[in-house]
C-alpha positions in Angstrom: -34.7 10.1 15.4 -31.4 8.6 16.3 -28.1 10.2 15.0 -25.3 7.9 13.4 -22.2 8.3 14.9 -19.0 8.2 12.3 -17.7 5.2 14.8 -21.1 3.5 14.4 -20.7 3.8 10.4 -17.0 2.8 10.5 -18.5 -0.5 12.4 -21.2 -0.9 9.6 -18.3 -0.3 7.0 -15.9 -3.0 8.2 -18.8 -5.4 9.7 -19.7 -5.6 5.5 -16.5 -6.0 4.0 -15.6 -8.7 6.8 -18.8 -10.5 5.8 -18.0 -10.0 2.4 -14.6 -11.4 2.7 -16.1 -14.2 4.4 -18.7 -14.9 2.5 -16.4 -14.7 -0.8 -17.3 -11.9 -2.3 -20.9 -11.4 -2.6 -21.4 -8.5 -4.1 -19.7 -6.8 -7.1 -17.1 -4.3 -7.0 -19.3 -1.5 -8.5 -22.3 -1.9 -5.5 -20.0 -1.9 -2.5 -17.7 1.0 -4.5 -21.3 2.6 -4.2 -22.6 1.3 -0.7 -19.1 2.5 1.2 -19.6 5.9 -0.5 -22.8 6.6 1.0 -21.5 5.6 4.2 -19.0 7.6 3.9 -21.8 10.6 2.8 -23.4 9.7 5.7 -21.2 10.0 8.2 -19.2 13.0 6.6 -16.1 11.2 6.2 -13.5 12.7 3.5 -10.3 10.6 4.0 -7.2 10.6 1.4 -7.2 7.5 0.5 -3.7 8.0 -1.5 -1.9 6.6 1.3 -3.5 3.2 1.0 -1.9 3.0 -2.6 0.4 0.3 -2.7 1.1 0.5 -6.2 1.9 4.0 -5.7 4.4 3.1 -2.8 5.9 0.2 -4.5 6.3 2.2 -8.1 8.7 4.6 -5.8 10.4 1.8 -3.5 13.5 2.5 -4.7 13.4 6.1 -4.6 12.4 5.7 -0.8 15.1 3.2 -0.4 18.1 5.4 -1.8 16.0 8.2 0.1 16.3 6.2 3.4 20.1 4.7 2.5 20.9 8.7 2.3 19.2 9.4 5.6 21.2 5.9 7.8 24.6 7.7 6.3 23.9 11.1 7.8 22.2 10.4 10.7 20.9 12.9 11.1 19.5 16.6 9.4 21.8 19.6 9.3 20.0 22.9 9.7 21.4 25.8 8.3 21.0 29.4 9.4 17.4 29.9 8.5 15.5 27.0 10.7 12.8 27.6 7.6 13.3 26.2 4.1 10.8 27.9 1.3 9.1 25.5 -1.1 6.2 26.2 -3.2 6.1 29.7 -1.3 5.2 27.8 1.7 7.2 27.7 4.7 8.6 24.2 6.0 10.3 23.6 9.1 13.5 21.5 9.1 12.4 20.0 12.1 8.8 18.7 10.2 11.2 17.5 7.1 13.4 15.4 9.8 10.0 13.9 11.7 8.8 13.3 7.9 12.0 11.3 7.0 11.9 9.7 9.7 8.5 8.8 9.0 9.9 7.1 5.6 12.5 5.6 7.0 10.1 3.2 9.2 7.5 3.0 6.6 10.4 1.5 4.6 11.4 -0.7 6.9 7.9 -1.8 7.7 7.2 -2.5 3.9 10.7 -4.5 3.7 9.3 -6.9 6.8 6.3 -7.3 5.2 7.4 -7.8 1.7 9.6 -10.5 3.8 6.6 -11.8 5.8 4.9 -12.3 2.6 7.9 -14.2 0.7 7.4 -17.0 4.0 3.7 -16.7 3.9 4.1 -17.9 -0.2 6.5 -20.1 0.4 4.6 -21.8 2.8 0.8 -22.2 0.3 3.0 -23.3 -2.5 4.2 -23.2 -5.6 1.9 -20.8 -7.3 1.5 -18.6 -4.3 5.3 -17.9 -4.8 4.9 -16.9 -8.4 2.5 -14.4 -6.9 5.5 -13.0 -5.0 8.4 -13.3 -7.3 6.2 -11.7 -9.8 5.9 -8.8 -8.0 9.3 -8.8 -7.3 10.2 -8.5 -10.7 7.9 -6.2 -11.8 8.7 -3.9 -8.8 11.2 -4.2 -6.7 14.6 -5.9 -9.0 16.7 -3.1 -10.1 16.2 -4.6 -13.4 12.9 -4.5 -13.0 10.6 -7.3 -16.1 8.3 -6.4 -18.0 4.9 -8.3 -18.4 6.3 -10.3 -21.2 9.7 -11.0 -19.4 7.6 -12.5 -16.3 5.2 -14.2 -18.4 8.1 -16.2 -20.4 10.4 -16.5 -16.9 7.3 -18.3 -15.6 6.1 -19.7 -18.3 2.8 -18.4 -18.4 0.6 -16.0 -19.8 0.7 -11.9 -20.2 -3.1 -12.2 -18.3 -2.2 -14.8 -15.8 1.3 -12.3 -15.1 -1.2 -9.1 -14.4 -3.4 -11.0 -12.4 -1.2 -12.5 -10.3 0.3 -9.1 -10.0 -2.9 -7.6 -8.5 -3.2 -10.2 -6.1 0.2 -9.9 -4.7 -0.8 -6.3 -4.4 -3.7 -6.7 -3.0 -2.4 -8.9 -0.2 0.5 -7.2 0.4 -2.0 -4.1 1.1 -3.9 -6.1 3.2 -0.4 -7.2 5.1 1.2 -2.9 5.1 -2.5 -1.7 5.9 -4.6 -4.3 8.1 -8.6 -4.0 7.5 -8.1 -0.6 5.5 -6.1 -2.6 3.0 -9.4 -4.3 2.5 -10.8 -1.1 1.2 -8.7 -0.3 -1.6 -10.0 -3.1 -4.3 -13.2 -1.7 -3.8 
């Protein structure tokens, strides 16, 4: 009996969603939710898939922002006496806290390019295409940041026309930070 190899199911995985993409969207959410779950079974896969949350990382862009604003000021990471700081009764080095800061520095300056790639991409399919953008600008990433009503009446438009244009400016913009795994998370 041949043995399925996780890179052969990680093949099968994208080979459907690309033909699914392609093919607009064949089948429903529910059966490839299901289908990519019993790959995953199948091949013994148990990935977080929190990091492919671009809600998640836009609700918190401006914490990250000021976080990374902080971090271009000092430069760098001052260690005290004790190279080990104690959180949660766990043990963290300063040196994995500067490598992780670091890490959210670029992330953030990744996410501003393509947040800016995205803005041209817009501009350039038209006018409701840029909605899609400036909507999730407001909702997100303003400092006053609009509510669903606030967008609807900037744009003259409709509280359900406002949240779905929202989830596709997310969901492109995941596509844009994350490349074919971005695919995965409307499933």
């Amino acid at each position: 009996m041949n043995t399925v190899t996780r890179e052969k199911i990680k093949e099968i995985q994208n080979t459907i969603l690309l033909i699914n993409v392609d093919e607009g969207d064949r089948l429903d959410k529910e059966s490839k939710r299901k289908a990519l779950k019993m790959l995953d079974e199948i091949a013994g896969v148990k990935e977080d898939r929190r990091i492919f949350n671009t809600r998640l990382l836009l609700r918190n862009y401006h914490n990250l922002k000021n976080r990374c604003e902080e971090l271009k000021e000092t430069n760098k990471v001052e260690a005290e006496e004790d190279p080990f700081l104690e959180y949660s009764g766990e043990y963290l080095s300063v040196e994995s806290l500067t490598q992780s800061s670091a890490r959210t520095l670029n992330m953030m300056n990744f996410i501003d390019k393509m947040l800016e790639f995205y803005k041209t991409d817009c501009e350039r399919k038209g006018k409701e295409a840029l909605r899609k953008y400036h909507t999730l600008i407001y909702y997100f990433i303003d400092e006053d940041k609009k509510t669903y009503g606030e967008i609807a009446e900037l744009h003259e438009i409709n509280d359900r026309t406002v949240r779905r244009d929202l989830k596709e400016a997310v969901y492109a913009l995941s596509v844009l930070i994350f490349g074919i795994d971005g695919l995965r998370i409307q499933l």
